[in-house]
N, C-alpha and C positions, 0 to 999 in steps of 0.2 A: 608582644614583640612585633617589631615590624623594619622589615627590609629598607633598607636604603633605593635611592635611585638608580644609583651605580651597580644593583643587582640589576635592575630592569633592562638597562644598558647593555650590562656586560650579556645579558640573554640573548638580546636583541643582535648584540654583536656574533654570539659564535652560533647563531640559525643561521645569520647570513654567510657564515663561512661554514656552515655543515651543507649549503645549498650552492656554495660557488667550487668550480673545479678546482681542486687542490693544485694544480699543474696552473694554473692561472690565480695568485694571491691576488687578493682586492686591499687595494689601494686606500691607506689613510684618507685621501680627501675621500672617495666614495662614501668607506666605514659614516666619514663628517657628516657629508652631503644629506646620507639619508637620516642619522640621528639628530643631526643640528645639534643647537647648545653650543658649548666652549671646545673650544679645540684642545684647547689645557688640559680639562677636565676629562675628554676621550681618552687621551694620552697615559693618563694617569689609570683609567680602569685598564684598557689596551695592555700597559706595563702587569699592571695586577696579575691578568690573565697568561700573561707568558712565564711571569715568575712561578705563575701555578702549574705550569706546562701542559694548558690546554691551548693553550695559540704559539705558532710558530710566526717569527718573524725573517724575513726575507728582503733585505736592500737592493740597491739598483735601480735600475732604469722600469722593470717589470716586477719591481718590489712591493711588499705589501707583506697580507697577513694569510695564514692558513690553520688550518685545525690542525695541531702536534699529534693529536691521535683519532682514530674513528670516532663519528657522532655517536655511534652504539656505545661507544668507550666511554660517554661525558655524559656526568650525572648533572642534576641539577645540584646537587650537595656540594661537587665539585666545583659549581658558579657560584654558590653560597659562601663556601670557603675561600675562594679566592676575593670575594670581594666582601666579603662582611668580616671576615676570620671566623674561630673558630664562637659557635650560636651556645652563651649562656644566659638560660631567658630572668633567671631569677637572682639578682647580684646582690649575695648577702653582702652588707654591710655592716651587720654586727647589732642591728638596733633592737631584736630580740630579746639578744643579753643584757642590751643597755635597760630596756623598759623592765623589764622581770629582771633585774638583778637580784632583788631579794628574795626572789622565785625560785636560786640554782638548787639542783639540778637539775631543775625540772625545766626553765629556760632552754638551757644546754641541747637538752633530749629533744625539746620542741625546734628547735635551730637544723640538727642532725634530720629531724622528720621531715621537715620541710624543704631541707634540702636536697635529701633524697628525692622525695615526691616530685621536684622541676627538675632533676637529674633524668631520671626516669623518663619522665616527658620529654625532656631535651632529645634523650635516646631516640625515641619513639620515633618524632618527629626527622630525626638526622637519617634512621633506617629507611623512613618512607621517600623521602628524598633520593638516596642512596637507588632508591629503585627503578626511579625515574629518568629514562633516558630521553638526550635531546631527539636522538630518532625514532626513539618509540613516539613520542610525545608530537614530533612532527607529522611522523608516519600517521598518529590518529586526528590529528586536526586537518589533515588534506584529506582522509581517509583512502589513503592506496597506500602498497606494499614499496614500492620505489620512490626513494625523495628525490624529485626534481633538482638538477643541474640547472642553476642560474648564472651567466656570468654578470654580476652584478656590475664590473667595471665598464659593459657597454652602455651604449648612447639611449637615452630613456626609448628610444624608437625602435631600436635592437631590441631592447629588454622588454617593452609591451607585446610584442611581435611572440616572443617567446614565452612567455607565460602567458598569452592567450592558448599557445600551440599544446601547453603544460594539462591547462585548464577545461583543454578539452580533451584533451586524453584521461583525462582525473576521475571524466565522466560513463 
């Protein structure tokens, strides 16, 4: 099994709005600016994400996008699901039955086992997920207890200034 783009994305997307002040949504062209690619294509995971009600969306003149609930609140399973649907890794097809046809019911029984056994795993895999939050997950790749406040919609000169300010505090 292997994730699509559009997971990496959509990741990439709600860190940068678990790091910009909710009172301030960042702005479609920014979200652009720093993923590049198709404008289309953001558009379309961006929509994913709100249908999943992990992003808020906000119009206007100071419009843009925000986290619909705490980052403590969003799992990665959460980003999974909104953008892959729901992870079945092993898509019986029926071709069991077809090869061992003259097998049954022993076919049958081998179909049922194997499906359990990536059921199982499927589980396994969704719980570990499930436990992983994007602030935890943040919180251990900067290693400090506080995620930094970026406003990512300032001027690249604004925003070096401030994560230098972040970066040494981190220390």
């Amino acid at each position: 099994m292997q994730l699509t783009r559009a997971f990496e994305q959509a990741t990439c997307i709600i860190v940068l709005l678990a790091t910009q002040d909710p009172e301030h949504p960042i702005s479609s062209e920014v979200i652009h600016h720093r993923l590049g690619g198709s404008q289309t294509y953001l558009r379309k995971i961006i929509r994913r994400l709100v249908v999943a009600g992990l992003v808020k969306s906000a119009s206007g003149n100071s419009g843009g996008f925000t986290l619909a609930r705490p980052s403590s609140e969003v799992s990665i399973y959460d980003v999974v699901l909104a953008t892959e649907g729901q992870i079945k890794s092993y898509p019986d097809s029926g071709k069991l039955d077809t090869v061992f046809n003259d097998f049954q019911p022993v076919a049958k029984q081998g179909t049922l086992i194997i499906n359990a056994a990536f059921h199982k795993a499927d589980m396994l895999w969704a719980n570990e997920l499930k436990k992983q939050t994007v602030s935890a997950l943040i919180i251990e790749t900067i290693g400090h207890e506080a995620i930094p406040v970026i406003d990512w919609n300032q001027s690249a000169e604004q925003r070096e200034m401030l994560i230098q300010k972040v970066i040494k505090n981190l220390k």
